[in-house]
C-alpha positions in Angstrom: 30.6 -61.7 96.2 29.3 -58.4 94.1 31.9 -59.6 91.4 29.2 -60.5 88.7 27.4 -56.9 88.4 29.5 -55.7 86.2 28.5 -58.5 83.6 24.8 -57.2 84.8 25.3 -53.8 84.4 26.5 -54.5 80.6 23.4 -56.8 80.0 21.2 -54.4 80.9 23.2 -51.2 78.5 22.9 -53.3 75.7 19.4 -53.9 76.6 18.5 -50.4 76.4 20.8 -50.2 73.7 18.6 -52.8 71.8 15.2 -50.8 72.6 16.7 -47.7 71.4 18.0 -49.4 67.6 14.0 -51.3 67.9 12.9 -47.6 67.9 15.4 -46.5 65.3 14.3 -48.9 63.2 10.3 -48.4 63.3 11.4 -45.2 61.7 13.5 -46.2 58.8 12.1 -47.1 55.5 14.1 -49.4 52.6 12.9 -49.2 49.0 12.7 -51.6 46.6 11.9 -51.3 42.7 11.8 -53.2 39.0 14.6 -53.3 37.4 12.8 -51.1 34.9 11.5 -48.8 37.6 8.3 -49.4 36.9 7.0 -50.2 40.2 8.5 -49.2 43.0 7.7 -50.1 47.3 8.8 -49.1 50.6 8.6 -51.1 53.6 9.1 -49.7 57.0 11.7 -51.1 59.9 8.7 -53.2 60.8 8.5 -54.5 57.3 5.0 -53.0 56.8 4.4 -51.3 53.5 4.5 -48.0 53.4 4.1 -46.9 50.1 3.4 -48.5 46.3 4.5 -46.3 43.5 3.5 -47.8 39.9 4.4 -46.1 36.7 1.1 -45.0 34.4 2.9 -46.8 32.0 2.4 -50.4 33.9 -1.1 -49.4 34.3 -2.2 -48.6 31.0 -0.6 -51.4 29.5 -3.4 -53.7 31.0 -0.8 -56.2 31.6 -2.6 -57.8 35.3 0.2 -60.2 36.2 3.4 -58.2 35.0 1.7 -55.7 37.5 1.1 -58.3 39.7 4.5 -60.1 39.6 6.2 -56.3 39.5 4.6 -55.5 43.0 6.0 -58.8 44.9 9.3 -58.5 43.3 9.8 -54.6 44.7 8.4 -55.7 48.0 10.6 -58.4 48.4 13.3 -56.6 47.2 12.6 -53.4 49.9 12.3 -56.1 53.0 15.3 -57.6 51.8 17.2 -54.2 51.7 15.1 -53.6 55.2 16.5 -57.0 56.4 20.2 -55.7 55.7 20.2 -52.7 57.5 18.7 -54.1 60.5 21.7 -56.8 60.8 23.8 -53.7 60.3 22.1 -51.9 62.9 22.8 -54.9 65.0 26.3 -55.7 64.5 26.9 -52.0 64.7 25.1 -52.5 68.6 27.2 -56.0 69.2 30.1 -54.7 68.0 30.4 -57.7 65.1 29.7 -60.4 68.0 28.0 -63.0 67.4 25.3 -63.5 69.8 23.4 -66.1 68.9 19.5 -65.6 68.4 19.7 -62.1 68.4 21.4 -60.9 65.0 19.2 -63.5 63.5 16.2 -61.2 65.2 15.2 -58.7 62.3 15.8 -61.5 59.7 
């Protein structure tokens, strides 16, 4: 009759398990920079920028959209690198399983 709580009782661990790595992951931070390190950005585990880091360099050269185009390519680069280690994060929690809709989750 009871023979389904076990099932239950797993749901809900990897539930909490899943609120704790939601946590974990407000707290990391992925960088991402120019290949000539001229601008670099860091996004958080809620892919919010935390941080833009331009070389005076950049600046000074007056160059607007190399300056603009650096700052996109280093942020997309950091949420990429954010997007990575929140799928390993994941399949860490899964244990490689493939649920479907949730490894997909922090993408």
């Amino acid at each position: 009759m009871l023979k389904g709580l076990g099932d239950i009782g797993n749901i809900m661990r990897l539930q909490r398990e899943f609120k704790n790595l939601q946590k974990k992951l407000k707290k990391m931070e992925a960088t991402g920079e120019t290949a000539d390190g001229l601008v670099k950005v860091s996004v958080s585990g809620e892919y919010r920028v935390v941080d833009v880091v331009i070389a005076d360099e950049l600046i000074s050269s007056g160059d607007k959209r190399k300056l603009e185009k650096s700052i996109a390519f280093a942020c997309n680069v950091a949420i990429d690198k954010m997007k990575e280690l929140a799928a390993k994060e994941m399949s860490n929690l899964t244990g490689g399983l493939n649920i479907p809709g949730l490894t997909d989750f922090f993408k």
